[in-house]
N, C-alpha and C positions, 0 to 999 in steps of 0.2 A: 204467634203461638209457639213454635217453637223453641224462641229462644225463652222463653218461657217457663218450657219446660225442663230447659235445662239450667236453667237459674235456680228452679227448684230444687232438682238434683244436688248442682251444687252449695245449697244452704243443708239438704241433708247428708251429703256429704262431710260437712265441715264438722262436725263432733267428733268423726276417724281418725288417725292422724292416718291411715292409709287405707285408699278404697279406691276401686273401679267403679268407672260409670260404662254401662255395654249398651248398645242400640244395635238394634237387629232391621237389616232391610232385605226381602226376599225368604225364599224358602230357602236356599241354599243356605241362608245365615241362622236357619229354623224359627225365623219369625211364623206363626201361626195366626197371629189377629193382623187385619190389615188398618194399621196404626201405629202412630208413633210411640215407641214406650220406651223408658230408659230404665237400666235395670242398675241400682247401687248395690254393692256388692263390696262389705265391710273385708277386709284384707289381715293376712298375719302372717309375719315373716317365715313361719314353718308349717304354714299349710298345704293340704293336700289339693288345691283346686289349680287344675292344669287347665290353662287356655290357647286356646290353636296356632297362638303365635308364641307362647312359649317353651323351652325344653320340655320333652314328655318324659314322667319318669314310667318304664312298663312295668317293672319290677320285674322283669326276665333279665338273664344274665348276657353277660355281651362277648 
């Protein structure tokens, strides 16, 4: 089932030429449904979506 699901992901993936695939396990990771889900997440070089393992910009000065 699994890999399944991620086989999926990544056929809809593949029309991006950049995109994350996120899977959330626990509440600490703010998963809410208890279930597998993968989330695609279409990407672009100058966007504003910051994720917790990358540089945060605050917009405060430093």
């Amino acid at each position: 089932m699994t890999a399944t699901v991620m086989h999926r992901a990544a056929e809809l993936m593949a029309p991006y030429p950049t995109a994350s695939s996120i899977t959330s396990k626990g509440a600490a990771a703010t998963r809410t449904v208890f279930h597998l889900h993968v989330h695609v997440v279409p990407r672009a070089t100058h966007e504003r979506l910051p994720l917790p393992w990358t540089p945060q910009d605050t917009g405060g000065t430093r």
